[in-house]
C-alpha positions as CSV (number, residue, x, y, z in Angstrom):
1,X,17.4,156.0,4.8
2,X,17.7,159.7,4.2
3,X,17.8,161.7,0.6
4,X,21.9,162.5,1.1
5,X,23.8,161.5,-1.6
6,X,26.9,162.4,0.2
7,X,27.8,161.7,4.1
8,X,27.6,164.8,6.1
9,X,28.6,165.1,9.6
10,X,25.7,165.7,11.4
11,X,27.6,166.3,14.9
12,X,31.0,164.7,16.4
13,X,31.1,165.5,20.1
14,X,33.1,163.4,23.2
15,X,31.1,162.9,26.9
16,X,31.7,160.8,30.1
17,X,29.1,159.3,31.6
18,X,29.0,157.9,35.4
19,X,26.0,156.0,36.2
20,X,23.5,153.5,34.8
21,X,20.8,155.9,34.1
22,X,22.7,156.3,30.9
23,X,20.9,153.7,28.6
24,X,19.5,154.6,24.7
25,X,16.8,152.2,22.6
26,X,18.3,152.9,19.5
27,X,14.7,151.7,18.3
28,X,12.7,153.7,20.2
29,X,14.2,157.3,20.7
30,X,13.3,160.5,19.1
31,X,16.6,162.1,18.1
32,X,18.5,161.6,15.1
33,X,18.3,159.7,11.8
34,X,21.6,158.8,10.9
35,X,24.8,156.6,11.3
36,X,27.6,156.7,14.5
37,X,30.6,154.6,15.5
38,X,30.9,155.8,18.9
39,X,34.6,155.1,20.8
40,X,35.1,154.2,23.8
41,X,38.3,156.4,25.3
42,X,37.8,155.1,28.9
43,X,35.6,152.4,30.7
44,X,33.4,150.6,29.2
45,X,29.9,150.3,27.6
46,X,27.4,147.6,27.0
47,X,25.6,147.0,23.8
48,X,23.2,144.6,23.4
49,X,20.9,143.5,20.0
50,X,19.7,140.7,18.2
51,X,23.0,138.8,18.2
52,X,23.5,138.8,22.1
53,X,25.2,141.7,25.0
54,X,28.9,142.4,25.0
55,X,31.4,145.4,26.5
56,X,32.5,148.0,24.5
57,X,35.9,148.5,26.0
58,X,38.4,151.1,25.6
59,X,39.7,151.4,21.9
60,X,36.9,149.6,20.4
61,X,33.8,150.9,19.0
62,X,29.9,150.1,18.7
63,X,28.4,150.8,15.0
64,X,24.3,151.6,15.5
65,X,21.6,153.5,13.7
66,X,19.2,155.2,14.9
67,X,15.9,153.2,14.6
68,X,17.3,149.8,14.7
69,X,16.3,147.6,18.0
70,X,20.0,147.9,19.8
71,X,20.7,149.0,23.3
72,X,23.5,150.3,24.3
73,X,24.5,152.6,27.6
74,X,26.1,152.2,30.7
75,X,27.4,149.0,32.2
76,X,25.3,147.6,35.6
77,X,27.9,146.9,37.7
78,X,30.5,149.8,36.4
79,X,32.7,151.5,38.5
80,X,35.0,153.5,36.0
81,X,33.5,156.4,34.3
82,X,32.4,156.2,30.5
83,X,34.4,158.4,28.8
84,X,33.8,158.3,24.8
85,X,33.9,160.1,21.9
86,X,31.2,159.6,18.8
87,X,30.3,160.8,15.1
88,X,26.9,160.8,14.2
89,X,27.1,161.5,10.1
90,X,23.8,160.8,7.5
91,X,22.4,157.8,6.1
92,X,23.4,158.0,2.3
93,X,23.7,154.6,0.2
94,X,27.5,154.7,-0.1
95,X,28.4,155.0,3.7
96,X,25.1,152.6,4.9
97,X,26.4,150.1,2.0
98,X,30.0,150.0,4.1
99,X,28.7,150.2,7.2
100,X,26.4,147.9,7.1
101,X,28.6,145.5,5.4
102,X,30.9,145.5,8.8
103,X,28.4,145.1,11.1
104,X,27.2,142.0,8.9
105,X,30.7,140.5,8.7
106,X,32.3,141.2,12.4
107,X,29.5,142.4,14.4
108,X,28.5,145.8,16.1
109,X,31.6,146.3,18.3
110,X,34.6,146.4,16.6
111,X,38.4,147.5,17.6
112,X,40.0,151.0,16.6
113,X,43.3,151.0,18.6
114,X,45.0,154.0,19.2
115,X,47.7,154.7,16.5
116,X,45.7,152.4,14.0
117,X,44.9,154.3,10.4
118,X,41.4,154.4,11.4
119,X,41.7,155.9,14.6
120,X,43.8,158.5,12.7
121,X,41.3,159.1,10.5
122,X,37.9,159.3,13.4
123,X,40.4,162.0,15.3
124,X,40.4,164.2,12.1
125,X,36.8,164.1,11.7
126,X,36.4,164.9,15.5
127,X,38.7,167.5,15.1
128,X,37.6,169.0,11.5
129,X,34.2,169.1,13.2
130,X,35.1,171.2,16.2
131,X,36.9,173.5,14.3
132,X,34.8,173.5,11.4
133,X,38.1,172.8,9.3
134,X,36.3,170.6,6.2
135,X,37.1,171.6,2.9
136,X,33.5,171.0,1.8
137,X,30.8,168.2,1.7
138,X,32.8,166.3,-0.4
139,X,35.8,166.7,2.0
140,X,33.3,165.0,4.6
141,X,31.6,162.0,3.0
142,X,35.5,161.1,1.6
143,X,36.6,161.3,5.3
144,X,33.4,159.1,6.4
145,X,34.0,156.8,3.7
146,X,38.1,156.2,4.6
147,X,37.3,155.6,8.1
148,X,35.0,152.8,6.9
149,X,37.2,151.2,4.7
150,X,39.6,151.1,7.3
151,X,37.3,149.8,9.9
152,X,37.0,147.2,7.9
153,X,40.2,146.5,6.5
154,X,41.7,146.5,10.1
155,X,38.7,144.0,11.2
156,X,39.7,141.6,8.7
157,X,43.8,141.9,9.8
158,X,42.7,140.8,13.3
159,X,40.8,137.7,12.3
160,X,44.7,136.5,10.8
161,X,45.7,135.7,14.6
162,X,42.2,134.5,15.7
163,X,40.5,133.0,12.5
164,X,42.9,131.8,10.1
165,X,39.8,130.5,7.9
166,X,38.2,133.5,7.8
167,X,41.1,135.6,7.1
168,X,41.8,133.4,3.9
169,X,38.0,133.5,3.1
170,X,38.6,137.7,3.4
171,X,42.0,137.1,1.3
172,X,40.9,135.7,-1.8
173,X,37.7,138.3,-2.2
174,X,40.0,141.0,-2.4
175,X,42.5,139.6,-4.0
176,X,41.0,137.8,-6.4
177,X,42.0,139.6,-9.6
178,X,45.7,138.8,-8.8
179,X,47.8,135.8,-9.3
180,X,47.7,133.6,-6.5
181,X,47.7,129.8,-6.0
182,X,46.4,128.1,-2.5
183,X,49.9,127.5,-1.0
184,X,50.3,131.3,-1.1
185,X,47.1,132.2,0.6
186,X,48.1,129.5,3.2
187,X,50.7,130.7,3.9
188,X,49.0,134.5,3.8
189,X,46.8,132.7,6.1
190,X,49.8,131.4,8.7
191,X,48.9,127.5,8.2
192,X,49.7,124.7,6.0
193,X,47.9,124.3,2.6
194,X,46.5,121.1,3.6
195,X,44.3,122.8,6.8
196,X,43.5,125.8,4.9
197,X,41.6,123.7,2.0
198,X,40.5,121.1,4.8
199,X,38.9,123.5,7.4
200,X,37.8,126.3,3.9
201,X,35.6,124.0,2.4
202,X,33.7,122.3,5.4
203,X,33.2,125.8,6.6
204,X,31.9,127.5,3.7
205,X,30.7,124.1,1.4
206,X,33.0,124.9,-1.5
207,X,37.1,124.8,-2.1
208,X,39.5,127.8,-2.1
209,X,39.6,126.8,-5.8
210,X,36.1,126.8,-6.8
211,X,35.7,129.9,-4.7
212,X,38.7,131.9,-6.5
213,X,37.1,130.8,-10.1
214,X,33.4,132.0,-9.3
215,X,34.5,135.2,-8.4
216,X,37.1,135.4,-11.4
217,X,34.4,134.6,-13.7
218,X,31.5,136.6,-11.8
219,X,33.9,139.7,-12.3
220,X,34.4,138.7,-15.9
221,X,30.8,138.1,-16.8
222,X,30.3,141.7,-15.1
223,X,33.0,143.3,-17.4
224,X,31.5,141.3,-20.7
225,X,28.4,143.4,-19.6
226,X,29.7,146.7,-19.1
227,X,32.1,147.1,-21.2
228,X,33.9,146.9,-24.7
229,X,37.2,145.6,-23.4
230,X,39.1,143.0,-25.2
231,X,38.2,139.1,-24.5
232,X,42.1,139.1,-23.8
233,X,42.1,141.8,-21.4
234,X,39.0,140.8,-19.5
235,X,41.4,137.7,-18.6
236,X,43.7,139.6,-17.2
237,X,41.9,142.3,-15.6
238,X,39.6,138.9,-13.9
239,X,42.8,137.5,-12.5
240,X,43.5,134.3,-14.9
241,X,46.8,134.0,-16.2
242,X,45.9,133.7,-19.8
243,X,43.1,134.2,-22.3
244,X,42.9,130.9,-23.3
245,X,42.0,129.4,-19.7
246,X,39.9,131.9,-19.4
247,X,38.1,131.1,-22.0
248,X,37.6,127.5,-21.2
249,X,36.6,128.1,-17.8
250,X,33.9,130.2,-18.6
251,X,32.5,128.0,-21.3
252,X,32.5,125.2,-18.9
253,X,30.7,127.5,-16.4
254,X,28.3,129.4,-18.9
255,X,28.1,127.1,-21.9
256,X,29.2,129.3,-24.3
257,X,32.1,131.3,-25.0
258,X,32.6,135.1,-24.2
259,X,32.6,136.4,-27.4
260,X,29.1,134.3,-27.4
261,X,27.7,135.7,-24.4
262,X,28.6,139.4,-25.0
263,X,27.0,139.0,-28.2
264,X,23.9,138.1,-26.6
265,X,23.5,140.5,-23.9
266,X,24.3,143.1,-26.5
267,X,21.5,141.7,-29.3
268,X,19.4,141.5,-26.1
269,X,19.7,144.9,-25.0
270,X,19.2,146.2,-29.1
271,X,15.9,144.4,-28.8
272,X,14.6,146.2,-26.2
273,X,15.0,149.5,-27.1
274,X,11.7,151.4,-28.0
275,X,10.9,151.4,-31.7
């Protein structure tokens, strides 16, 4: 990873490519250091790395770095011309954080249709770049960092058609500060409550339920941390309905009570300091 604290666009450019002698080891070539989503605008592209070989059709897009062991290039077989577009931008924590997050949760080739927010967002960069229209630095790595979040936000959207589990699983993560109860994310999720807690919890060993309350209470044990809020609005802010269930939860989970546990992370921290 590089020294960037912010993303920089380190070059955004389109190409076609006709023939198989178009083929990159990501993990053995000398140019570059940094991130790219490259888009495929016409034909298609194979990528291949640890987790198996797949096309890289129009409107979707391979994520790689530099100096990981992917290939990727033209298709063997492939009689339409390769015809894509790419941004190559610098490894800083923030963006590698996101990016890599994606590639963990849905793979290296994801989908960017045309008039989707993120495809919005990859032509400004492209055409920011070319006309060297950025506001500053700043203006870049926020640009980098939207087309990201979108990525993935429009990743998880198509998973409600084709993974109704996973979509739910997805749901309740980042909406878990909200009210909700598991016949609204059901039916969020397009099935019946009964499936959804079935088919959740032999998947990923653990209810809807239990899975709302640990990250409720993870958030809240964060906030107790970090912060001098309120015991009352830590409840809130964590996504249970009242202070007092709140409160129970957590003892049942941490064996004390917040007010407790603050108090000790606090008299733990005072006895540390340097005399």
């Amino acid at each position: 990873m590089t020294g960037y604290t912010f993303g920089i666009v380190q070059i955004a450019a389109e190409e076609v490519r006709t023939d198989p002698s178009y083929t990159f080891d990501n993990l053995n070539r000398p140019d570059g250091s940094g991130l790219v989503v490259q888009l495929t605008i016409g034909g298609a592209a194979f990528f291949r790395d640890a987790s198996g070989e797949g096309l890289v059709p129009r409107d979707s897009a391979m994520l790689f770095s530099h100096e990981e062991p992917s290939v990727y290039g033209y298709p063997p077989g492939g009689t339409e011309p390769y015809r894509h577009q790419y941004i190559e931008f610098s490894d800083c924590q923030a963006l590698r954080t996101v990016f890599a997050e994606i590639m963990q949760r849905f793979g290296a080739i994801v989908s960017i249709p045309e008039n989707s927010l993120s495809r919005g967002i990859f032509n400004e960069i492209m055409e920011r770049f070319r006309t060297g229209a950025f506001e500053d630095r700043y203006h870049e790595s926020e640009l980098l960092y939207r087309l990201l979040i979108s990525i993935y936000r429009e990743q998880i959207e198509r998973t409600r058609g084709r993974d109704p589990i996973e979509f739910g699983y997805h749901y309740i993560l980042n909406r878990f500060r909200y009210p909700s109860n598991l016949k609204g994310i059901a039916a969020a999720c397009g099935v019946s409550r009964e499936y959804f807690a079935r088919e959740f919890k032999r998947r990923y060993k653990h209810s809807p339920g239990q899975f709302l309350k640990q990250l409720r209470l993870r958030h809240a044990e964060s906030l107790l941390k970090t912060t001098i809020m309120p015991v009352e609005d830590i409840a809130v802010a964590s996504g249970f309905c009242a202070a007092n269930s709140f409160i129970r939860r957590f003892k049942q989970c941490y064996g004390v009570s917040p007010g407790v546990f603050r108090e000790r992370i606090h008299l733990r921290k005072e006895n540390r300091r340097p005399l």
